[in-house]
ROSE-937830 format. One record per residue (C-alpha): residue in one letter; residue number from 1; x, y, z. Coordinates in nm, 4 decimals. Layout:
! ROSE-937830
<pt "A" NUM <X Y Z>> ...
***
This chain:
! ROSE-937830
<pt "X" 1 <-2.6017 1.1950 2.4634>> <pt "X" 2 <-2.4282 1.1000 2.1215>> <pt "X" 3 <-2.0827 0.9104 2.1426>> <pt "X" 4 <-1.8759 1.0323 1.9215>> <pt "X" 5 <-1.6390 0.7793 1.7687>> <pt "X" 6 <-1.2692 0.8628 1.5986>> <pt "X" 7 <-1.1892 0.8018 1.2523>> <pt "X" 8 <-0.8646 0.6819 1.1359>> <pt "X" 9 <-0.7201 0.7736 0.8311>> <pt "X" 10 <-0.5783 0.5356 0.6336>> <pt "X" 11 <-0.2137 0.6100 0.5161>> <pt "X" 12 <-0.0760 0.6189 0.1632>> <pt "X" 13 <0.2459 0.7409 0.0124>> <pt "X" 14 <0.3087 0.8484 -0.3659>> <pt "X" 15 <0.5706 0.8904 -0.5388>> <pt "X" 16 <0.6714 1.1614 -0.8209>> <pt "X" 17 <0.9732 1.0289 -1.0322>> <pt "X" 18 <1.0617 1.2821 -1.2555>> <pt "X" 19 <1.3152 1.3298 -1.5270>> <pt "X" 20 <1.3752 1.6037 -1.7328>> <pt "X" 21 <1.0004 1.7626 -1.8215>> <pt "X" 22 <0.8860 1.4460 -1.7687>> <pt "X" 23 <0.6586 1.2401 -1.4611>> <pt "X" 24 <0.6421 0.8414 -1.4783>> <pt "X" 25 <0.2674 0.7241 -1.4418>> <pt "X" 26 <0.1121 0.3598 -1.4611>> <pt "X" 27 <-0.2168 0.2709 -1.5738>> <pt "X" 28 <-0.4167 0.1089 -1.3438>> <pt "X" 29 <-0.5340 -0.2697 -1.4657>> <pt "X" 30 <-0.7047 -0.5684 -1.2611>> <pt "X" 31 <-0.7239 -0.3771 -0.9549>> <pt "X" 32 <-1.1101 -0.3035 -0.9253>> <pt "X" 33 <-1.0104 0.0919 -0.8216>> <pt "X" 34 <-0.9601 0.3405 -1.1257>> <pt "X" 35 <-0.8420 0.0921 -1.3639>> <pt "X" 36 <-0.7672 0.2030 -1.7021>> <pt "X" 37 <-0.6553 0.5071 -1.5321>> <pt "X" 38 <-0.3261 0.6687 -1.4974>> <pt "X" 39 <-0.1770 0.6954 -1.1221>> <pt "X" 40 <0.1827 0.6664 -0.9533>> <pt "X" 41 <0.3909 0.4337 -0.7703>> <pt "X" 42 <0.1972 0.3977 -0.4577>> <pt "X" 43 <0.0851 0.2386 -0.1560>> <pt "X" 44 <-0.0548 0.2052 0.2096>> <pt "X" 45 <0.1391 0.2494 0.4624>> <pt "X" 46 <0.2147 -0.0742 0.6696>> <pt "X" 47 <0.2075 -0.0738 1.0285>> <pt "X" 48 <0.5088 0.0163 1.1773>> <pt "X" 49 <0.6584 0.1460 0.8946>> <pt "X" 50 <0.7168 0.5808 0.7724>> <pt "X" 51 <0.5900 0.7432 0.4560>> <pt "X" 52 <0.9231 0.7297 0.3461>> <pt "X" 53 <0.9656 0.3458 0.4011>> <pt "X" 54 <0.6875 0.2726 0.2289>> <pt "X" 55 <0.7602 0.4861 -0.0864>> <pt "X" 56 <1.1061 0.3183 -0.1245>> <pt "X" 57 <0.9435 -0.0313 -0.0336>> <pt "X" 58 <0.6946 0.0301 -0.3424>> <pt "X" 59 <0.9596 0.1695 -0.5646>> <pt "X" 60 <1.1319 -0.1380 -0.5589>> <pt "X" 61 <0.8099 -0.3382 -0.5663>> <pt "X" 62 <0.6311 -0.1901 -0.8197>> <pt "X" 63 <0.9238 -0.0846 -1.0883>> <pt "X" 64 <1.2350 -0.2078 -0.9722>> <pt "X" 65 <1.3933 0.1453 -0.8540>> <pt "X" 66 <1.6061 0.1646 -0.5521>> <pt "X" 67 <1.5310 0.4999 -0.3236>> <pt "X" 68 <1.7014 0.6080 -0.0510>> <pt "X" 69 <1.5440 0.8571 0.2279>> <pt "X" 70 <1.8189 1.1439 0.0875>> <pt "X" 71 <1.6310 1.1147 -0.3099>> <pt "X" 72 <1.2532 1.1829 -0.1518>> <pt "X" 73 <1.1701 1.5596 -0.0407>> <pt "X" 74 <0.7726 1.5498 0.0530>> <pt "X" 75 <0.6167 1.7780 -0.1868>> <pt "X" 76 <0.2366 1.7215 -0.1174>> <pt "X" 77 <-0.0158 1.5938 0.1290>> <pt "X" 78 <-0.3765 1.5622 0.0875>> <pt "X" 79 <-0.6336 1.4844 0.3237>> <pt "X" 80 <-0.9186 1.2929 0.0937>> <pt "X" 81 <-1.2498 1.1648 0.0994>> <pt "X" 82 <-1.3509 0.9445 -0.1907>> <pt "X" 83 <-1.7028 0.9683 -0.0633>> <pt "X" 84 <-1.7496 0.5723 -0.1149>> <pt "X" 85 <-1.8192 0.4981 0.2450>> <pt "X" 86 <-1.7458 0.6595 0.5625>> <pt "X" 87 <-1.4923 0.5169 0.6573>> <pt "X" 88 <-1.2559 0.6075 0.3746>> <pt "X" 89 <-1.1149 0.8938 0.4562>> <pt "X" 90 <-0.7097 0.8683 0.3446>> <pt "X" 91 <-0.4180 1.1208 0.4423>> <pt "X" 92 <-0.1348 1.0698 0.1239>> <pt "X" 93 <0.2012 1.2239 0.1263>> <pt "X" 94 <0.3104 1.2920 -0.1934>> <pt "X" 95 <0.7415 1.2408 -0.2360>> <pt "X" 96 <0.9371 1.3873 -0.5441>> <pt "X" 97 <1.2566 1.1862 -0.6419>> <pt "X" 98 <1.5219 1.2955 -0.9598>> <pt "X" 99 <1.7648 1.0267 -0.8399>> <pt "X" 100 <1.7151 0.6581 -0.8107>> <pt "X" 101 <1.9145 0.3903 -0.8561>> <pt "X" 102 <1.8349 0.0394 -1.1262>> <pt "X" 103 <1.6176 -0.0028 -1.4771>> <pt "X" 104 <1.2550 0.1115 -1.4735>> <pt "X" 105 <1.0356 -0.2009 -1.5252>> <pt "X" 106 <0.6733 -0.2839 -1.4689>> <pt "X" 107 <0.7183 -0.5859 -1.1951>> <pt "X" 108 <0.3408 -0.5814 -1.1285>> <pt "X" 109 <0.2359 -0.7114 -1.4935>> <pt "X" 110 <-0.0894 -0.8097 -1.3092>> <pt "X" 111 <-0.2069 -0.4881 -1.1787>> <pt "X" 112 <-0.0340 -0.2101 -1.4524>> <pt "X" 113 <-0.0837 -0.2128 -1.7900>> <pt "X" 114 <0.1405 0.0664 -1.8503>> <pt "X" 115 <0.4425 0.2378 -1.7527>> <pt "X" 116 <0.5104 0.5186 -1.9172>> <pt "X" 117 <0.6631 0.9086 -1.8947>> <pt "X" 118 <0.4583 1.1811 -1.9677>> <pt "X" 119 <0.5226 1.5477 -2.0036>> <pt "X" 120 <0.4301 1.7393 -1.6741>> <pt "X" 121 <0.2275 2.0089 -1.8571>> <pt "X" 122 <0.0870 1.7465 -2.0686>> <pt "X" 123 <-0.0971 1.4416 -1.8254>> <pt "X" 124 <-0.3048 1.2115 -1.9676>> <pt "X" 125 <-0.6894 1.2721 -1.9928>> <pt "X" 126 <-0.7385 0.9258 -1.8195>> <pt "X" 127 <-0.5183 1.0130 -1.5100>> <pt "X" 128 <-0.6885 0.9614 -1.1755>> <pt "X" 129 <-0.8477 1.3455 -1.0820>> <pt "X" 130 <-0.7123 1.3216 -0.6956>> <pt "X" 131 <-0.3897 1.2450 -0.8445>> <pt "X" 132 <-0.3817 1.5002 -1.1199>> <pt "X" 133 <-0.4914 1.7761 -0.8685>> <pt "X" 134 <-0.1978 1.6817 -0.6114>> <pt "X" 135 <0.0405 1.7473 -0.9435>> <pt "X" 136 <-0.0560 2.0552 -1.0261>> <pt "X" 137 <-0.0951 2.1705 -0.6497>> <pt "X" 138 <0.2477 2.0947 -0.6211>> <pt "X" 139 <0.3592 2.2382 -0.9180>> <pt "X" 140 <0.1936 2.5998 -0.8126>> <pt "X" 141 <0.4042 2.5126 -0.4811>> <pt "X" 142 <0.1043 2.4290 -0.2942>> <pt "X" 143 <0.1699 2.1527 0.0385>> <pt "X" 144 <-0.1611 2.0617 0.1160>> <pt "X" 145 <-0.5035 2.0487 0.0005>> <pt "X" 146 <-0.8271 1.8262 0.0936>> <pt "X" 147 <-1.0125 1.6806 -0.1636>> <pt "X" 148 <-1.3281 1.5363 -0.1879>> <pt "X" 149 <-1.5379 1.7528 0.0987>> 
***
């Protein structure tokens, strides 16, 4: 008889601040995951706490921007494997926000590098590829994909 044993996912939420043409995306630096690489405002879910919380938790963490649950409309989620070990299988919900509230500023000096728009038809070649992928996905209107299987 096998036992089968459940997996848990482990939560993330991401955030796409865009103005005009244009998508905000930090480079990765001192982290010891992608760095050098362009990503987004992001970050595990904490127990106890939404998608949404966290996203507006991390906005304010990681570049001083005040969110509110009525500027996030979920545009994305991806189920994803990075293949590293088994047990790191991740569900991310990807929000889209046009309205926020303070200044843009890096307030994780330790950990990004960079913080900087980009054209959304025009991402970096260094950007993460899961991250890239949920862009365009969501561009073509796509909700969800799974990458990494």
């Amino acid at each position: 008889m096998t036992i089968q044993t459940k997996h848990g996912l482990i939560p993330a939420s991401y955030l796409f601040l865009l103005k005009d043409d244009k998508i905000l995306l930090l480079r990765r630096y001192n982290t010891g995951y992608e760095d050098g690489n362009y990503s987004l405002i992001a970050g595990h879910v904490e127990p106890n706490e939404t998608f949404t919380q966290a996203i507006i938790r991390e906005a304010k963490e990681e570049a001083n921007i005040t969110l509110t649950s009525k500027d996030l409309e979920v545009t994305h989620i991806m189920q994803r494997d990075s293949k590293t070990d088994k047990n790191n299988e991740r569900i991310d919900v990807f929000f889209v926000a046009q309205n926020w509230q303070g200044e843009l500023k890096n307030m994780e000096p330790h950990k990004c590098d960079d913080l900087s728009w980009f054209k959304i038809d025009d991402l970096p070649e260094n950007i993460i590829p899961y991250i890239k992928e949920a862009i365009e996905k969501s561009l073509d209107n796509i909700s969800f994909s799974e990458h990494g299987y």
